[in-house]
Every structure is written in structure tokens, then in C-alpha cells.
C-alpha angles and dihedrals in degrees: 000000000000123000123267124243087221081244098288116164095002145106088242088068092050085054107044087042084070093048089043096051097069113052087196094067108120116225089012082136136040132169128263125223122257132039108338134178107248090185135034129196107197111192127178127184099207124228087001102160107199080252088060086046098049102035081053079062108040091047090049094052090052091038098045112001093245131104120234118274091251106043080047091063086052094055088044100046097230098130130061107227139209141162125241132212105208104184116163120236090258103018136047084215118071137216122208089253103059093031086058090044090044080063096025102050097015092237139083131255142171135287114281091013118117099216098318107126119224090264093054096261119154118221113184115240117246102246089063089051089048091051090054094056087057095261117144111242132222147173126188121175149145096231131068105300091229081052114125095272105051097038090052085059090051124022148022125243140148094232134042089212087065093106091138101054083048098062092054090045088056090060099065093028089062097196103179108236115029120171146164140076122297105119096151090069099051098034118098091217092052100045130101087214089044079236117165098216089174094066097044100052089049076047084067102039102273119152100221120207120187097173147023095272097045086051088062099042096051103125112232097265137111134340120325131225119184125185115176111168135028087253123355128333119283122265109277093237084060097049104049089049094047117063105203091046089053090045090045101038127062113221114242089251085057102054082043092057094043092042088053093048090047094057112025097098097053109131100235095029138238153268125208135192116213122188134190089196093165088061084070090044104054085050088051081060101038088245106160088184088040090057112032092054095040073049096053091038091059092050092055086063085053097061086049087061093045091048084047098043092049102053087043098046101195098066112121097215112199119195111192156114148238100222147322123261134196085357087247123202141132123269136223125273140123086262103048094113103041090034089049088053100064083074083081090071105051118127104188148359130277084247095061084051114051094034084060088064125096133181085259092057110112132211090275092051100061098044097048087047090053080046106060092036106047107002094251139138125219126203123234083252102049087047091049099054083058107049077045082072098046091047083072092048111123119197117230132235102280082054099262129113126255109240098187111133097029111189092252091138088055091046088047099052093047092050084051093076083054110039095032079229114139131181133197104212135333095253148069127304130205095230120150095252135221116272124172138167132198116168136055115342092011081109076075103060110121109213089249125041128184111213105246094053091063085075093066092032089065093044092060095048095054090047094257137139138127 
């Protein structure tokens, strides 16, 4: 049977648009003959450059003696491979939001948009079409559920900053596992509207986890929201090094596994989006510890869904990202290797360590604080340059500092001439991005993908069309 043209320039996509448009429409899908996936695991490490990718990789060998479990699929030739262009509809360089929406609706849109296209067109996300078709539906991330990515797989809006008005959407909307962070958008005392979201998703029949242990003691029935943090998880190099964040928050390998179990009896199966959203943040910050073991958590919950996927046989199982970001690798120098491998010993973020800091913190301060965190020690000098930051810092109105603009570019360069890591910016990049398949229907990945075509993609290899 010949590939679709996922209903590009023809009257079939006026028409299917139409069907498409309504989730309620009975008989929209039907299956195709043939292997099809009857689940998908979608998982994104968001904001991965291939440098991010390969120095995982690289840290985990000389940690462990063992390679990734991506970069292990590649040695062992298990995965078809491709790579993606994921330019946005006004910019070659994309934001979450449209990169999501580029998978989630199957056009582009611009910048900042959740599947609205620049003329104000709506195109339903995938995971609604999918729970029409009587999939069970599911989200994981370590983000803010409501966050870009999630929400490009599952609702429209005009603004990515929304995150509000989506947590009111996902409750219509009953998809069956959502988890992440995000607490600020669903908590009465943090909401602008003084809404309990809580209460009104358990209203509707909602299981609602707000920790680890909640998390393991849900029943089997209905659908599931977990919130675990304010806004998203802490980084996992936090965590590990902090008990009661290790006890409170589940890792992202965790929420995969549990989201999996939940659904995987469902009768006419399930698809799952799973997102390492903190990868994308620490590169935001320059934080080499903050991103390569995001990174390797991430690729523990890879190895949930190919444990899953092997003993199933009939899971599509997607590896990608939405985009690079700060282009991050290690650079040449007589002490790269020795110099890489302090990152072993990191105990924390940058984050965790410069948000521990105060105008009253001293030069000793400082340096036993990057101490204790990274290894590392600072000169009179380094340490200097940031208390001389903290030393502008005004407090606001309820008495605390504002610690926006933290000097994570200035720590990151010092900790440069330790860990050999170096970074081009602290944004996005419009890199063709990694994009591998192993599963039902990854015998069809062309070697080169535009975005947009991975929608259809996804809804031929579950069986699907209009």
C-alpha cells in the first residue's frame, strides 16, 4: 500500500479537517490492515542538542561503564533513525509551543501559539483524536503539566503562558495519566480566579497525587492528576542529593512506569507523551550537572518504555526533540578528560547554588557553597564577581529578594576552566534535531522528516485515518 500524504494539498484534507474538527464524531477512525502499533510512547527530551545527547552518554560510560540507552540503540542497530527540521510557521527557530503543536496539530504555527495557526485556524491535537478513537490518553513530564509540550499534544490556545485556562481545558478534556509539576496553576491560593482545581478535578472523578507516595497508593480506578512541585520537579541532581526531595517527588522514570501500568490494558490500547522538560531548562541556564543528569534521567525512563515495548510487541516507541538549545559540548585541552569527569562528583545544580546565596553571603561563603555543589574552587576573585551581583539585589514588597537573572552565564563560564563544558548561548537553536523509531510502523521513517509530517505519521501507524 502506498504512503499517505497525510492529506496535504487535497480535497481529502478539506474534508477530514471537518471530521477531525469534532472528537465526538462516531466512526471518524477505523484500522488498517496489516501490523500496527496499538500503543505509542512518545518521549521528548526537550531542548537535547546532539552535544547533550552525546556528552549523557559520554559522563554515563566513564561513570558506569555502560553507554545511554539511546546511544545504545544506535551501537546495536535496533532504531530507525532520521533526522527532523522543526521550524516554526514564522521563525527557523522554534519555541516548545509551536514544536509540540507542529506533532500535536500537523501544521505549523507561530512561536508561542498551541495549535492555532497564524490565521486563527484551530487543528485538534492528536491525543484528542487518539481518545476518540477509544485510546487511552496520557502526559508525564518534568515541567508543569500545563508546560508548552504537553499541552501541543492536547489542547488549543492562543498563548503558551495560558497555563491557567489549560488546566481547566484538561479537565474536560479527561485525558486518563497527567503528571508533572505545575501546582501554582491548579491551587486556590495560587490562582488569579481563587479556583480549587483540586477539588474540581476529584468532582469529576479525577484521582489527585500530590507526592510520591500518593502517587503509589492511587486504586485502579479513573483518570489520574499528579502535581508534585509549585512549578516543575526539581532538577535530578537535586533530588538525589536532597532526601526529602527523593522520598516527595517521583523520578520521571517513575511517573513513566506508573503511567504505562495505568493504561496498558486498556482494550483498544494506549499512547503516552513523555517529556524531560528540565533538560531544556538547565540549558536555558548553562547547567552542565543540571542537564546531563535531567538527560540520563530521562534515558532511564527510556529504558521503562523499551522494557515495556519488548515484552508487548506491538508499542511504537518515538525518541526525539523539539529543538536544541546553547549548542552545548566539550572542548578541546590536555585536561578534557580528567577536567569532564569532575561532573561525577557534582552534588547540585547551579540553581541550588546560586539561589542559596544572600547579600549577606561572604567570600567564604560562596566558595565553600560552589564547593560543596560542583567541586570546584573558586578564586577571590570568581567569588567576588558573584556576591557583586547579590550586593544589587532589592527585596520586594513581602521582604524577599528577586532572583530573577541569576548569574548563571558567569558561574558557567568559571566552571568551564574546571568541567572542559562550553555553551553557545543560553537559547534555542534551529538545529535538525534526533529523531528515531523502534516499534510497529518505524520500518516507515524516511531519513529526513519535517515536523508536521510526524502527525500523520503517528496516525498510520496506529491504523488510523479519517
Amino acid at each position: 500500500m502506498k504512503r499517505r500524504q497525510f492529506f496535504r494539498n487535497s480535497s481529502l484534507a478539506t474534508f477530514g479537517g471537518l471530521i477531525l474538527g469534532n472528537p465526538k464524531v462516531a466512526g471518524s477512525y477505523f484500522r488498517r490492515a496489516g501490523k500496527q502499533a496499538r500503543n505509542i510512547i512518545f518521549m521528548v527530551s526537550d531542548g537535547m542538542s546532539s552535544g547533550t545527547l552525546t556528552m549523557a552518554d559520554i559522563l554515563h560510560w566513564r561513570k558506569t561503564g555502560k553507554g545511554t540507552h539511546w546511544l545504545n540503540l544506535y551501537r546495536e542497530n535496533r532504531v530507525n533513525r532520521a533526522l527532523m527540521d522543526m521550524a516554526s510557521a514564522n521563525s527557523l527557530v522554534t519555541d516548545s509551543a509551536a514544536a509540540s503543536s507542529s506533532w500535536g496539530g500537523g501544521r505549523r504555527v507561530n512561536n508561542g501559539s498551541l495549535n492555532i495557526g497564524p490565521n486563527g485556524e484551530e487543528h485538534q491535537p492528536i491525543w484528542q483524536k487518539f481518545q476518540a478513537a477509544g485510546r487511552k490518553v496520557g502526559c508525564v513530564t518534568t515541567v508543569p503539566i500545563t508546560h508548552a509540550t504537553p499541552a501541543g499534544f492536547c489542547v488549543n490556545s492562543n498563548s503558551r503562558n495560558a497555563q491557567p485556562d489549560i488546566a481547566l481545558k484538561y479537565i474536560d478534556l479527561r485525558f486518563d495519566v497527567m503528571l508533572g509539576g505545575g501546582h501554582e496553576f491548579f491551587s486556590s491560593e495560587a490562582r488569579a480566579d481563587k479556583q480549587d482545581l483540586y477539588a474540581s478535578y476529584q468532582s469529576r472523578g479525577f484521582q489527585v497525587a500530590r507526592s510520591r507516595r500518593d502517587l503509589s497508593s492511587l486504586t485502579a480506578a479513573g483518570p489520574v492528576l499528579g502535581v508534585f512541585q509549585k512549578d516543575g520537579l526539581p532538577y535530578s541532581v537535586d533530588r538525589d542529593h536532597t532526601p526529602d526531595l527523593a522520598e516527595s517527588v517521583p523520578t520521571i522514570a517513575e511517573m513513566t512506569r506508573f503511567a504505562i501500568d495505568r493504561m496498558k490494558g486498556a482494550e483498544k490500547g494506549f499512547v503516552l507523551q513523555v517529556e524531560g522538560g528540565k533538560v531544556d531548562w538547565a540549558a536555558h541556564a548553562n547547567c552542565a550537572a543540571g542537564l546531563l543528569y535531567d538527560q540520563l534521567a530521562f534515558d532511564e525512563a527510556i529504558r521503562v518504555a523499551l522494557d515495556f515495548a519488548e515484552s508487548d510487541g506491538n508499542t511504537l516507541v518515538i525518541l526525539t526533540t523539539d529543538h536544541g538549545n546553547a549548542n552545548p559540548g566539550l572542548v578541546a585541552g590536555s585536561e578534557v578528560n580528567r577536567q569532564f569527569d569532575t561532573l561525577q562528583q557534582y552534588r547540585h545544580s547551579n540553581e541550588w547554588l546560586l539561589r542559596g546565596l544572600t547579600p549577606q553571603s561572604s567570600i567564604s561563603d560562596i566558595q565553600d557553597r560552589a564547593q560543596y555543589a560542583c567541586g570546584i574552587s573558586l578564586t577571590t576573585a570568581e567569588a567576588g564577581t558573584l556576591q557583586s551581583y547579590y550586593l544589587k539585589l532589592t527585596k520586594g514588597e513581602d521582604g524577599t529578594f528577586n532572583y530573577t537573572n541569576l548569574p548563571f552565564q558567569t558561574l558557567a563560564v568559571m566552571q568551564k576552566s574546571r568541567n572542559s563544558v562550553s555553551w553557545i548561548s543560553m537559547d534555542h537553536s534551529s538545529d535538525y534535531v534526533e529523531l528515531a523509531m523502534l516499534g510497529p510502523g518505524s520500518e516507515n521513517l524516511r531519513p529526513f522528516m519535517k515536523n508536521t509530517d510526524l502527525h500523520g505519521f503517528l496516525l498510520e501507524a496506529a491504523g488510523l485515518e479519517v
